[in-house]
Each structure stands twice: as structure tokens, then as C-alpha cells.
PALOKE-475759 format. One line per field, with one value per atom (N, C-alpha, C, CB): residue number from 1; residue in three letters; x, y negated, z negated. Coordinates in Angstrom, 2 decimals, m for minus. Glycine has a CB too. Example, Ala and Ser with C-alpha at 12.3 -4.5 7.8 and 13.67 -1.06 7.14 Angstrom:
BEGIN
k [1,1,1,1,2,2,2,2]
r [ALA,ALA,ALA,ALA,SER,SER,SER,SER]
c1 [13.19,12.30,13.20,11.31,12.85,13.67,12.90,14.08]
c2 [5.69,4.50,3.30,4.47,2.25,1.06,m0.03,0.60]
c3 [m7.80,m7.80,m7.80,m9.05,m7.08,m7.14,m7.87,m5.72]
//
This chain:
BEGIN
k [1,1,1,1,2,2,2,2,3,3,3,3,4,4,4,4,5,5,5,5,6,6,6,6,7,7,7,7,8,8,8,8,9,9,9,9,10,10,10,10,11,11,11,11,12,12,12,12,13,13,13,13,14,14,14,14,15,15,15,15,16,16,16,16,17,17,17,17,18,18,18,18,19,19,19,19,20,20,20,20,21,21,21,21,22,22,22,22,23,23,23,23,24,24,24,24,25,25,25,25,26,26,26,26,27,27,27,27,28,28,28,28,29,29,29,29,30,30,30,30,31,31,31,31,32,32,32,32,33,33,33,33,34,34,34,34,35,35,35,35,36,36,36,36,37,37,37,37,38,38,38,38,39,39,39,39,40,40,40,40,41,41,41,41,42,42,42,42,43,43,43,43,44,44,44,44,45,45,45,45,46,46,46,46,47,47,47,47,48,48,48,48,49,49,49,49,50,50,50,50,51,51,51,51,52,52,52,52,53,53,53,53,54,54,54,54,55,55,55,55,56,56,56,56,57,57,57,57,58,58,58,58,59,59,59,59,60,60,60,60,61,61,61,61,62,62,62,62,63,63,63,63,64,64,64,64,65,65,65,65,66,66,66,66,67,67,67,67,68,68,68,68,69,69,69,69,70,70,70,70,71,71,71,71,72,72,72,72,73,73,73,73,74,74,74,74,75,75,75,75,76,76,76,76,77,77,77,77,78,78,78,78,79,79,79,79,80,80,80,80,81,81,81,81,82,82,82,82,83,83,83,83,84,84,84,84,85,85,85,85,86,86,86,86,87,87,87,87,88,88,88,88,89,89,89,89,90,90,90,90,91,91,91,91,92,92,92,92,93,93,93,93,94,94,94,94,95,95,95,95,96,96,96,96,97,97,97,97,98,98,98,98,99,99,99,99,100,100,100,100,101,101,101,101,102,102,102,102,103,103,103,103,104,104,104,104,105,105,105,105,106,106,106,106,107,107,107,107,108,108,108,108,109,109,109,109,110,110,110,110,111,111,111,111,112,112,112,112,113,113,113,113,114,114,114,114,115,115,115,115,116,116,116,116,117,117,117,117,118,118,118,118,119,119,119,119,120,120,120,120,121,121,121,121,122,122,122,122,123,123,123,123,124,124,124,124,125,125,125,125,126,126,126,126,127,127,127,127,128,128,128,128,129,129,129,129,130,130,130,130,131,131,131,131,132,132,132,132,133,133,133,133,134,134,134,134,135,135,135,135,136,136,136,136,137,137,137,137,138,138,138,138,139,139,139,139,140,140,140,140,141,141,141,141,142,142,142,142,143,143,143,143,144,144,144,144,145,145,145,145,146,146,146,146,147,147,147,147,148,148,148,148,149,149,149,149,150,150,150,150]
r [UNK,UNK,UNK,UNK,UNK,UNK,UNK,UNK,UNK,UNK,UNK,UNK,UNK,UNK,UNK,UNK,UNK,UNK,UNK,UNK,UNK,UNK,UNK,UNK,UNK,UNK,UNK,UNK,UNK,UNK,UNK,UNK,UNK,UNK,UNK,UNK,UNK,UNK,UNK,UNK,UNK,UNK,UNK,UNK,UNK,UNK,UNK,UNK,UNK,UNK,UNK,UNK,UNK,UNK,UNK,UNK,UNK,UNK,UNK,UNK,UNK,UNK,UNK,UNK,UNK,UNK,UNK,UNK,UNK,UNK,UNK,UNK,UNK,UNK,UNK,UNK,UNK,UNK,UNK,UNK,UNK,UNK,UNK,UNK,UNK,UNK,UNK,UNK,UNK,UNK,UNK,UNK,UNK,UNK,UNK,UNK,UNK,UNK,UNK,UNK,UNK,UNK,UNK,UNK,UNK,UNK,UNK,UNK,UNK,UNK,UNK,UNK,UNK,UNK,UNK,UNK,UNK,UNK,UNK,UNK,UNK,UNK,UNK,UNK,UNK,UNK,UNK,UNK,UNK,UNK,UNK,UNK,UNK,UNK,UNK,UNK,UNK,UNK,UNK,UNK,UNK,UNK,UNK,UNK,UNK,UNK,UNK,UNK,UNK,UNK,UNK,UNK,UNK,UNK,UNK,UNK,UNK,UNK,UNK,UNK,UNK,UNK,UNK,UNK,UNK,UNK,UNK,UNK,UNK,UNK,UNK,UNK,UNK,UNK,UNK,UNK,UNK,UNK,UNK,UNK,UNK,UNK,UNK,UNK,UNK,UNK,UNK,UNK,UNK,UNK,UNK,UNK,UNK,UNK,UNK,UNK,UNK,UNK,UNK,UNK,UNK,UNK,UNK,UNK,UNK,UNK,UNK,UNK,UNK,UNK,UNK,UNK,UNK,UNK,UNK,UNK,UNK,UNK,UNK,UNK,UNK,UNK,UNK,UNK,UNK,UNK,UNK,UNK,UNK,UNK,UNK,UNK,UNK,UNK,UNK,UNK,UNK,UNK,UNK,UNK,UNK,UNK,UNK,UNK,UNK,UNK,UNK,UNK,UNK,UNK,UNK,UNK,UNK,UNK,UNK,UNK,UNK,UNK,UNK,UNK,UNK,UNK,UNK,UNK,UNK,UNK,UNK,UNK,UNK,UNK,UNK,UNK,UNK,UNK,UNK,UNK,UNK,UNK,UNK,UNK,UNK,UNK,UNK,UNK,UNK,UNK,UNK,UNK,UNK,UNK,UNK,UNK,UNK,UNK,UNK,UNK,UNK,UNK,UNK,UNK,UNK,UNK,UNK,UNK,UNK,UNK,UNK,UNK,UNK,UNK,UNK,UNK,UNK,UNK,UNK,UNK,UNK,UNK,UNK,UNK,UNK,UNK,UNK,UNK,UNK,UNK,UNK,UNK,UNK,UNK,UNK,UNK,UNK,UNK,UNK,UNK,UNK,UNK,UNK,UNK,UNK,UNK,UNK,UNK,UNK,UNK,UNK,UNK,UNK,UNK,UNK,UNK,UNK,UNK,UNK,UNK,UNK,UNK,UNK,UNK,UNK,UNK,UNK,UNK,UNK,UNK,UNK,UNK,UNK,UNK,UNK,UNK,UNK,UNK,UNK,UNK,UNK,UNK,UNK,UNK,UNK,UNK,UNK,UNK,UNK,UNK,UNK,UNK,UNK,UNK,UNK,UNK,UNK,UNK,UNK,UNK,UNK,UNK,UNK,UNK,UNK,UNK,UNK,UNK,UNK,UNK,UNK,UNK,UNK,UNK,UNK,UNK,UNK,UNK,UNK,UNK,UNK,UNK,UNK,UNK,UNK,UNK,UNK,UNK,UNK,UNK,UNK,UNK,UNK,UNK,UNK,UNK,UNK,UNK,UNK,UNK,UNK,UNK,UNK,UNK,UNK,UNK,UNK,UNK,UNK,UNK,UNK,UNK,UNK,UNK,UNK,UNK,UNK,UNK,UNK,UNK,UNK,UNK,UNK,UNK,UNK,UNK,UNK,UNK,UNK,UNK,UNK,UNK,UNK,UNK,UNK,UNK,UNK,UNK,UNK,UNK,UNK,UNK,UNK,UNK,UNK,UNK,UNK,UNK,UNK,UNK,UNK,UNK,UNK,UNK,UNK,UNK,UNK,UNK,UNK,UNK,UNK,UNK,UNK,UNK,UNK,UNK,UNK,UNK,UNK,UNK,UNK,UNK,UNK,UNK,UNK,UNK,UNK,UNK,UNK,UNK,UNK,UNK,UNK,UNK,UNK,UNK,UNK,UNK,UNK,UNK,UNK,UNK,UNK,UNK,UNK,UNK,UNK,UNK,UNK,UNK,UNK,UNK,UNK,UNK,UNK,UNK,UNK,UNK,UNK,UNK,UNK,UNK,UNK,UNK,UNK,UNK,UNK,UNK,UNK,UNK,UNK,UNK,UNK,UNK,UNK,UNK,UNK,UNK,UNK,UNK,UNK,UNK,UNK,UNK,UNK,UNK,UNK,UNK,UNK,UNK,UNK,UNK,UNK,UNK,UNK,UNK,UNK,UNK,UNK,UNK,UNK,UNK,UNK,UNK,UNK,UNK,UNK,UNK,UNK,UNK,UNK,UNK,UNK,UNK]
c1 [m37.49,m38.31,m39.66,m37.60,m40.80,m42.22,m42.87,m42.77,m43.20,m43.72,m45.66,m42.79,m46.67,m47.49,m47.51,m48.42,m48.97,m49.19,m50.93,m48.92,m51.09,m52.36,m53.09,m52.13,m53.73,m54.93,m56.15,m55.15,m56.36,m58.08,m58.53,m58.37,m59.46,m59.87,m61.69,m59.78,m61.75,m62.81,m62.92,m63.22,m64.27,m64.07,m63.89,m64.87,m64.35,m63.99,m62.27,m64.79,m62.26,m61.00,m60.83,m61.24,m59.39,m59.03,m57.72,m59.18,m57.31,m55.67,m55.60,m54.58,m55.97,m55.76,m55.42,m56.78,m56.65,m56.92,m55.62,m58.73,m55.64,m54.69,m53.22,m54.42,m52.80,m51.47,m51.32,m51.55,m52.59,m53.05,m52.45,m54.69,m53.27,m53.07,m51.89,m53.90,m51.32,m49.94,m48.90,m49.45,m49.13,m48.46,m48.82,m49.03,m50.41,m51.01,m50.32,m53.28,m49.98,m49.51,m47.94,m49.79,m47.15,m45.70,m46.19,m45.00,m46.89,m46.78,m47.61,m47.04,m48.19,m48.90,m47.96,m50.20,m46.98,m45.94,m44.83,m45.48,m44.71,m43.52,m44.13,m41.86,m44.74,m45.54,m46.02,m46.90,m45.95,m46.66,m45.00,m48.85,m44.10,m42.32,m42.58,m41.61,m43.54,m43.35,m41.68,m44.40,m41.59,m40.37,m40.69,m38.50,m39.97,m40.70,m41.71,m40.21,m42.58,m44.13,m44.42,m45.45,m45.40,m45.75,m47.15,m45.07,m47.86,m49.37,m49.91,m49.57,m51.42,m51.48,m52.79,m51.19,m53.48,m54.82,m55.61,m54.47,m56.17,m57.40,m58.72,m58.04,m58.80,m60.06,m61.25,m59.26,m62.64,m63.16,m64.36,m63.24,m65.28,m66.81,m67.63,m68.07,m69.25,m69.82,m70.03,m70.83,m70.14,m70.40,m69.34,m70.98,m67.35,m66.92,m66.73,m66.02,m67.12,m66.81,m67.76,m67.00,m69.15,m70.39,m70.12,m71.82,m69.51,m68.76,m67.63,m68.11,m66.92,m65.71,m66.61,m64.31,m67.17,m68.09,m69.00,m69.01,m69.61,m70.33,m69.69,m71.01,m68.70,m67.98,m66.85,m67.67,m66.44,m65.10,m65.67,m64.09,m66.54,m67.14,m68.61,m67.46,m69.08,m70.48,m71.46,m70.58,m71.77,m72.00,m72.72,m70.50,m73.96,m74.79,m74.83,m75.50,m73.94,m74.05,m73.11,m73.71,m72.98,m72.02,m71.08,m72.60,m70.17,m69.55,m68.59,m68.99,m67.80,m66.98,m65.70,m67.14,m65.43,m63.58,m63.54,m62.16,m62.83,m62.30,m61.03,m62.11,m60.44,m58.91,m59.01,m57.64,m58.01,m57.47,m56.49,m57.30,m55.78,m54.51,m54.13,m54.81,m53.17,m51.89,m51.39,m50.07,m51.09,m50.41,m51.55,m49.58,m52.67,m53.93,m54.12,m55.21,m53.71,m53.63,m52.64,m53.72,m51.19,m49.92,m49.05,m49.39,m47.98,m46.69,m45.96,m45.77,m45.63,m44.75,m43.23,m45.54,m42.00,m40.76,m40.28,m39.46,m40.48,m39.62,m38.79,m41.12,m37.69,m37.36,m38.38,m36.06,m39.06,m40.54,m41.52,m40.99,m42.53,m43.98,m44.82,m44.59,m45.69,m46.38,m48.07,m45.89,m48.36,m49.51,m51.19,m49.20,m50.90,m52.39,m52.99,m54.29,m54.31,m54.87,m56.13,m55.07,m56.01,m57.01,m58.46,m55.81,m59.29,m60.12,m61.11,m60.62,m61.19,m61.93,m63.18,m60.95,m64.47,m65.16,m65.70,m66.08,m64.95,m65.03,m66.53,m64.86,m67.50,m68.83,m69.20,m69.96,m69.03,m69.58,m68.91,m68.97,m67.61,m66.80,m67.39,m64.77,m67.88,m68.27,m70.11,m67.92,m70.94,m72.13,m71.76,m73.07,m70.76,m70.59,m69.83,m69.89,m69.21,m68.66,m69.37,m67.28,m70.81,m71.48,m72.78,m72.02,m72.59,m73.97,m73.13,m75.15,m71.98,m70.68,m70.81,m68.77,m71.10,m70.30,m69.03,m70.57,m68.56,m66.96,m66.17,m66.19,m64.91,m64.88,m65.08,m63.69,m64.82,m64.16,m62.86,m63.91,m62.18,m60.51,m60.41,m59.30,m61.09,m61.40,m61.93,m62.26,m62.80,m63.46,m62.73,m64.44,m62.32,m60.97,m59.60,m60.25,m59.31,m58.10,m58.86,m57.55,m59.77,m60.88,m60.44,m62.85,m61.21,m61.15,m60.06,m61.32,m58.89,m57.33,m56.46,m56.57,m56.81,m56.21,m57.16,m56.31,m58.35,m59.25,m58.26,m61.03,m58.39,m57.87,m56.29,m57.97,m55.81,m54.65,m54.34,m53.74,m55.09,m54.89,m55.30,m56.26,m56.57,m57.37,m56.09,m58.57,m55.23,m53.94,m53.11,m52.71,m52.59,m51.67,m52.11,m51.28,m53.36,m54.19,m55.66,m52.65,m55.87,m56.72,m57.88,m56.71,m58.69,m59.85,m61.12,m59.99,m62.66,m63.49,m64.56,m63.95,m64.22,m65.58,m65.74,m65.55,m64.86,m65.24,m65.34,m64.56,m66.02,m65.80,m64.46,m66.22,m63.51,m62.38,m61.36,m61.79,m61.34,m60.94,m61.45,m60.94,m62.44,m62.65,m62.16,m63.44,m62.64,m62.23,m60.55,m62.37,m60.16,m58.31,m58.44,m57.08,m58.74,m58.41,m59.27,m58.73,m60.12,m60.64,m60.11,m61.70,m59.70,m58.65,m57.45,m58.47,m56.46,m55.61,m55.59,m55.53,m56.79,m57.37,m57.23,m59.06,m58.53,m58.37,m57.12,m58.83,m56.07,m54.91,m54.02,m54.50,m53.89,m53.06,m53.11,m53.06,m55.23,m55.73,m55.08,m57.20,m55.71,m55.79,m54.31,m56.15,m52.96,m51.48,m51.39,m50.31,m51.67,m51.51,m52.24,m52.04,m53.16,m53.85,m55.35,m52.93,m55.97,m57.16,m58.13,m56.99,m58.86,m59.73,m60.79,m59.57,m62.18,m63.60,m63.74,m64.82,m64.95,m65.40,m65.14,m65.49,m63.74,m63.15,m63.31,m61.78]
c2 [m80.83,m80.76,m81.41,m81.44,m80.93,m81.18,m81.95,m79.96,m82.73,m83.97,m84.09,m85.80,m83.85,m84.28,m83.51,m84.38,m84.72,m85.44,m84.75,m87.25,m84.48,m84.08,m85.13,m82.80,m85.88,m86.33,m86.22,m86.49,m86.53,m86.15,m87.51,m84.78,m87.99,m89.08,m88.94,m89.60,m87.72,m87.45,m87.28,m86.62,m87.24,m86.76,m85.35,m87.14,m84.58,m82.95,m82.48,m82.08,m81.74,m81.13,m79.70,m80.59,m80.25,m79.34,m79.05,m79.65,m79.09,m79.42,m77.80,m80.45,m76.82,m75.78,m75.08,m75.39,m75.65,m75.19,m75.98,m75.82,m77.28,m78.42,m77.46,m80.53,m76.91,m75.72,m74.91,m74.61,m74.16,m73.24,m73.84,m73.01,m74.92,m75.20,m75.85,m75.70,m76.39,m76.78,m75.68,m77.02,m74.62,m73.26,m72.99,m71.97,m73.14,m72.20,m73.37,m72.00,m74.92,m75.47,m75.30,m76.81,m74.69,m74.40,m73.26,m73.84,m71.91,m71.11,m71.62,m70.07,m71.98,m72.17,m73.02,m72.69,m74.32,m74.72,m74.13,m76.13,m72.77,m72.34,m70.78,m72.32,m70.26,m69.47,m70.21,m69.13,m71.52,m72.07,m73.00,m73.83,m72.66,m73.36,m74.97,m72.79,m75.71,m76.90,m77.74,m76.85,m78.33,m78.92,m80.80,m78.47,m81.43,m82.27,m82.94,m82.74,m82.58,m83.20,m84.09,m81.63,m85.11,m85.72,m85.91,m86.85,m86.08,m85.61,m85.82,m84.01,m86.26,m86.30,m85.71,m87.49,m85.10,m84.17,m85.11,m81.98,m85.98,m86.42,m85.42,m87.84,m85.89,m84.96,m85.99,m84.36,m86.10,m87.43,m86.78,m88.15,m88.00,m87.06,m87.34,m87.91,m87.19,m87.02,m88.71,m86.13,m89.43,m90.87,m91.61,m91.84,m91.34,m91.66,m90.52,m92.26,m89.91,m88.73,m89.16,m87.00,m89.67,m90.04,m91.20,m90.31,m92.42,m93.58,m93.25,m94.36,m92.35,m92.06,m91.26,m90.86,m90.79,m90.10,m91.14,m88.55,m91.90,m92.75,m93.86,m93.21,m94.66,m95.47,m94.85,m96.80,m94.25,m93.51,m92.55,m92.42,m91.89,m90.69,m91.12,m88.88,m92.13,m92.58,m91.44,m92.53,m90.99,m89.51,m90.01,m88.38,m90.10,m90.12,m89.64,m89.83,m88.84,m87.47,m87.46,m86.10,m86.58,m85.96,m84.78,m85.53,m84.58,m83.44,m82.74,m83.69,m81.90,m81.21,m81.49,m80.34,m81.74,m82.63,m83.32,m81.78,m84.09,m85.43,m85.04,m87.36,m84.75,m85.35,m86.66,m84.01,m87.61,m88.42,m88.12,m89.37,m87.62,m87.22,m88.77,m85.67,m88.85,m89.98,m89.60,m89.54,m88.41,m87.98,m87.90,m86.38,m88.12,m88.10,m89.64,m87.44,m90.34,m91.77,m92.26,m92.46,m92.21,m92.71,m92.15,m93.24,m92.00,m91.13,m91.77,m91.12,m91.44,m92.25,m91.30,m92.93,m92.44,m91.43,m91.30,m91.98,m90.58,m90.80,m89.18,m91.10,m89.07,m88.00,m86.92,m88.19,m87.37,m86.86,m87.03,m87.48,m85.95,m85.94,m86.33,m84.17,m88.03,m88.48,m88.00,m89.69,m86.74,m85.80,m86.72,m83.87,m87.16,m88.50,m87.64,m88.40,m87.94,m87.61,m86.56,m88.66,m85.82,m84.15,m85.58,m81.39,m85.53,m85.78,m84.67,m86.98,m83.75,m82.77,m83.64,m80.92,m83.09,m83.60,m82.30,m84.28,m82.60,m81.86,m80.59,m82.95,m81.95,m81.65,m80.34,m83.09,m80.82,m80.00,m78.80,m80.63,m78.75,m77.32,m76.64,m77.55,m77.04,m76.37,m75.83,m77.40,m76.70,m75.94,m74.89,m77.08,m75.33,m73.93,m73.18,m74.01,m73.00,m71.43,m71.04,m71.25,m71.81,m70.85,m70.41,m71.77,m71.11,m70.30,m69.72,m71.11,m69.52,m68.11,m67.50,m68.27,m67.45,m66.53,m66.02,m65.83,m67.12,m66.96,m68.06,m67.07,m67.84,m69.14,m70.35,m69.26,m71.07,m72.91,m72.39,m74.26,m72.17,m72.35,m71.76,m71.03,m70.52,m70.19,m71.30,m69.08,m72.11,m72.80,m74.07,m72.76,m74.52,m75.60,m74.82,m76.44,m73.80,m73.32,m73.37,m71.37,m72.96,m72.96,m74.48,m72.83,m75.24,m76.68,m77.59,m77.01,m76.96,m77.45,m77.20,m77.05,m75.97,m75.21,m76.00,m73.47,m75.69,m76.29,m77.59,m76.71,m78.54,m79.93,m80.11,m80.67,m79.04,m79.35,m78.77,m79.20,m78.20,m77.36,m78.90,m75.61,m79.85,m80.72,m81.56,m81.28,m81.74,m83.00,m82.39,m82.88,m80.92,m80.40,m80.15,m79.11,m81.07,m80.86,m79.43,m80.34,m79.03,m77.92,m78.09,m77.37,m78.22,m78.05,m77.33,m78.72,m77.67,m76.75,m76.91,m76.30,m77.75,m78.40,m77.64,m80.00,m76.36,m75.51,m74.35,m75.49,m73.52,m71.85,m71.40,m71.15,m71.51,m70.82,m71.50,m70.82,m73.27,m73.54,m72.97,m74.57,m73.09,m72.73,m71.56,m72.89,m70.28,m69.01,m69.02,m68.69,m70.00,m69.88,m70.58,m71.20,m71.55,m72.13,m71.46,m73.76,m70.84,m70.37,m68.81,m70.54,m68.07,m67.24,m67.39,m66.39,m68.66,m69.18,m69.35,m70.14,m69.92,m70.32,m69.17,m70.78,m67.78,m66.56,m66.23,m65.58,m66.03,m65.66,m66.17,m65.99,m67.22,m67.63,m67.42,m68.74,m67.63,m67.36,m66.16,m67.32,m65.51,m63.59,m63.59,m62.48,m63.90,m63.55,m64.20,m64.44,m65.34,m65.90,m64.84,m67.26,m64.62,m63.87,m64.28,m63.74,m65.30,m65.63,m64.80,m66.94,m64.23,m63.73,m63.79,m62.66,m63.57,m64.22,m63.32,m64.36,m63.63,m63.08,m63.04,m62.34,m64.16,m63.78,m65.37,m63.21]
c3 [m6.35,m7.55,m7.28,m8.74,m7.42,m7.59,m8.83,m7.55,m8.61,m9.63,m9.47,m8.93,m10.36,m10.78,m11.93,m10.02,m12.34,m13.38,m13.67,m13.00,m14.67,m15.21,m16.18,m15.94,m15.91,m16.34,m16.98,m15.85,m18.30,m18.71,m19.23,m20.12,m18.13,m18.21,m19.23,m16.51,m19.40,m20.20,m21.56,m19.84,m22.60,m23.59,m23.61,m24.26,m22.72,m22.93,m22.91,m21.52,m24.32,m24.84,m23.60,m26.79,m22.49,m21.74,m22.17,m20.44,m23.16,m22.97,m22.92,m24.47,m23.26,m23.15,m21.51,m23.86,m21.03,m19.49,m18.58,m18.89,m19.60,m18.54,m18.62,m19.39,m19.50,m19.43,m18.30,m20.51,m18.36,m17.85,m16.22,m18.28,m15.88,m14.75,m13.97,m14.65,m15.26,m15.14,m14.32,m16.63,m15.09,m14.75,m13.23,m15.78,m12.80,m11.40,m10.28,m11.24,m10.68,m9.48,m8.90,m9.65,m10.23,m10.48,m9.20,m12.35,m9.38,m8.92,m7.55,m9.76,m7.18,m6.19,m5.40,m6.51,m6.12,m4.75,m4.72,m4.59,m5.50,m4.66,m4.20,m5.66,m4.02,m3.10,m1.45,m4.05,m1.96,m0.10,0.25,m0.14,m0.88,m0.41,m0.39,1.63,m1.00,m1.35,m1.99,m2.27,m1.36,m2.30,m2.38,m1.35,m3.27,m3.53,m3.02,m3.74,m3.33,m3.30,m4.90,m3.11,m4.58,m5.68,m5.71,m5.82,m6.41,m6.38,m7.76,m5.95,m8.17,m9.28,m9.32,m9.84,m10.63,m10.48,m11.89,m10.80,m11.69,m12.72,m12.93,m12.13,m13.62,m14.73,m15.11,m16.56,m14.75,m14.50,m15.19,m12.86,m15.30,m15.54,m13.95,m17.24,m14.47,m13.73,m13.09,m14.23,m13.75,m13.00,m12.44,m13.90,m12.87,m12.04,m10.90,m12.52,m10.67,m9.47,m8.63,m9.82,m9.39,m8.29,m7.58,m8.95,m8.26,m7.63,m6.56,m8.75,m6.87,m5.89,m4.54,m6.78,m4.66,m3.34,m3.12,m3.62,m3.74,m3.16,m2.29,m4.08,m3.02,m2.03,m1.72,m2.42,m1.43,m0.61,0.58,m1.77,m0.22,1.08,1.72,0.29,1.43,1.98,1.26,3.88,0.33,m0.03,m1.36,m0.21,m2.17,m2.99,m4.20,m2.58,m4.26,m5.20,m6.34,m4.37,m7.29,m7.80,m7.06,m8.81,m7.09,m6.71,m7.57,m5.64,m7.47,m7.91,m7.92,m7.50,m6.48,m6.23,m5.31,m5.86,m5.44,m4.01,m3.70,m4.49,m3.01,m2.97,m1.88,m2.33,m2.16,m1.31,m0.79,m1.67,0.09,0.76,1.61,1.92,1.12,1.55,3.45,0.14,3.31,4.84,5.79,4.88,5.71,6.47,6.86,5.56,6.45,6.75,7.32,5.81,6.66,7.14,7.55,6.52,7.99,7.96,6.85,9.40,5.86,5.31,4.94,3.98,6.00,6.08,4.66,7.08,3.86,2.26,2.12,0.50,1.08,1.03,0.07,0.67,m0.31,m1.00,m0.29,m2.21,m0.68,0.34,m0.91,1.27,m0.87,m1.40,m0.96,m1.32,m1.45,m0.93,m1.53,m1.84,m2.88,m3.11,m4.74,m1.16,m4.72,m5.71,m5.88,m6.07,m6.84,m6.51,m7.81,m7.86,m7.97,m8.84,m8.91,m8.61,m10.56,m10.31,m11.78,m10.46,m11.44,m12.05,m13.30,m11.04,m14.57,m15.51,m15.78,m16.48,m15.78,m16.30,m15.28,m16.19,m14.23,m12.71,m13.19,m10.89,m13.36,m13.28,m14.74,m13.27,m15.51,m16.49,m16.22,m17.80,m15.54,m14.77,m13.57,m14.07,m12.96,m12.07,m12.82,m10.62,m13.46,m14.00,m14.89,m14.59,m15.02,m16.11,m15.08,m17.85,m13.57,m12.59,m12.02,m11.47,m11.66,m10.73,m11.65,m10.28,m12.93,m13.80,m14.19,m13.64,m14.07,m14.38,m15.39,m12.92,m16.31,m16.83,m15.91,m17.44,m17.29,m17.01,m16.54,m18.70,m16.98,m16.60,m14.79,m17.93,m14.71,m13.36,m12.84,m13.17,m12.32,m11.92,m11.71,m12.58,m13.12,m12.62,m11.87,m14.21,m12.03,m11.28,m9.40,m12.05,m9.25,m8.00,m7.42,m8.59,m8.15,m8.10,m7.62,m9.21,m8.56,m8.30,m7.25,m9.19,m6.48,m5.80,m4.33,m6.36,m4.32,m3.22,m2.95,m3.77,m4.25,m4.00,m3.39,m5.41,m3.66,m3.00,m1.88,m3.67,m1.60,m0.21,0.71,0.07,0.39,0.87,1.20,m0.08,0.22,m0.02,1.39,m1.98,1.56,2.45,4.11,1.79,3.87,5.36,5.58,6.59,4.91,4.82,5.04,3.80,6.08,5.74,5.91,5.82,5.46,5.96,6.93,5.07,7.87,8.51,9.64,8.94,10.05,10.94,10.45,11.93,10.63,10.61,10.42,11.94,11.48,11.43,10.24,12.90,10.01,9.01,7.85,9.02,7.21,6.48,6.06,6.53,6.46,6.70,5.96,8.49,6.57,6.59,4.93,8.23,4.91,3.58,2.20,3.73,2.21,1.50,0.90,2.03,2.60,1.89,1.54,2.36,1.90,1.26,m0.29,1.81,m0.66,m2.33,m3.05,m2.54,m2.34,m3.03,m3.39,m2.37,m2.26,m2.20,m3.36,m1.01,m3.10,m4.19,m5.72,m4.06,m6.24,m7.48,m7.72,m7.59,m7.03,m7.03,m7.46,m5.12,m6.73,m6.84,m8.50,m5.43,m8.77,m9.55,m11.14,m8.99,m10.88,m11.78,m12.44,m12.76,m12.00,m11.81,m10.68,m11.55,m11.25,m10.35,m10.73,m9.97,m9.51,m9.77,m10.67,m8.63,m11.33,m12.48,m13.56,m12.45,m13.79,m14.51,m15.80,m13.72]
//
């Protein structure tokens, strides 16, 4: 059994979307055969997201998502995989799905999915990674029933 936890550490009313997404991680860990994993996805604004990239990533900015992944640091032997924390930054996902042109709920499903791919080792700092994890993301949205534009 798979355990996280949804978070809205903001004033913006997601509880709608937070369902929504509840549902895309059900389907998203058992499409990639996850079995207990534990993981939690916060919902932040723009100034704690700028603090978490500033002192965590050396990085100035606002961004969109952090994850912290746990298994990138330690081995830790447990009968659960303690995967860490997705932080998506509300405000951001609501300026990019209105310059993609696509919802909010798309954009956080984008967001959520990126972040956990980040938690399961995924990343984009090469060409060929990227490539892989990005059509992983599509893949899953698309199966799921999120698609761009949408």
C-alpha cells in the first residue's frame, strides 16, 4: 500500500485539483508497479519555494517544483521506500498554465508527476535523460487523461 499526503500550505482554494491529483498518483504508482512508497506533495507559494531553492539548491529564484528525494542521499533498508518531498509552488503553476495555455489542474498534474519522477531517480541534466523522463511524464498524463491543451 502507497502512502502520501497532500498539502496546501497556501491561501489558494485547490481542494478541487488536490482530488484530482490524489486520483493521477493512485494511477501513476500503479502504472510504474510502485508498492509501498511514502512520499508527501506540499503546495507552497512563491516566497517559500524561493527560500527552498535558494538555500537548498544555491539557486535565486522562484521556481515551479523541488523535490527532495530521500534515496539520493541514503540507502535506507526499510520494508517501505521513503521516496521525500515533491514542493510545487501554487502561484507559478497558475502563471504557467495561463502562458502554455492549458489549465491549472494540467499544470499541477505536469508539476506532480515531474516531482515524482525527480523522487524515483529521474532526471534532466542530459539530453538523453531528459528525453526519457519527459516522455515518461507525457506518458503517464496522456494514459491518465490529462493532455496538453487541456
Amino acid at each position: 500500500m502507497n502512502h502520501y499526503e497532500l498539502t496546501n500550505q497556501t491561501e489558494i482554494d485547490i481542494q478541487k485539483e488536490s482530488k484530482e491529483i490524489k486520483k493521477l498518483l493512485d494511477f501513476a504508482c500503479q502504472k510504474m508497479k510502485l508498492e509501498k512508497v511514502v512520499f508527501d506533495v506540499v503546495f507552497v507559494d512563491k516566497r517559500t519555494i524561493h527560500e527552498l531553492n535558494r538555500t537548498y539548491r544555491h539557486v535565486d529564484r522562484v521556481t515551479d517544483v523541488i523535490s527532495f528525494a530521500l534515496e539520493d542521499q541514503i540507502d535506507i533498508p526499510t520494508e517501505i521506500r521513503l521516496l521525500g518531498d515533491i514542493y510545487i509552488c501554487v502561484e507559478k503553476a497558475q502563471e504557467q498554465a495561463e502562458e502554455y495555455g492549458h489549465s491549472f489542474l494540467r499544470e499541477l498534474a505536469f508539476l506532480t508527476i515531474h516531482g515524482l519522477l525527480h523522487l524515483l531517480g529521474y532526471d534532466h541534466m542530459e539530453k538523453e535523460e531528459e528525453e526519457k523522463m519527459f516522455a515518461l511524464q507525457e506518458e503517464i498524463l496522456n494514459e491518465y487523461g490529462i493532455r496538453r491543451g487541456e
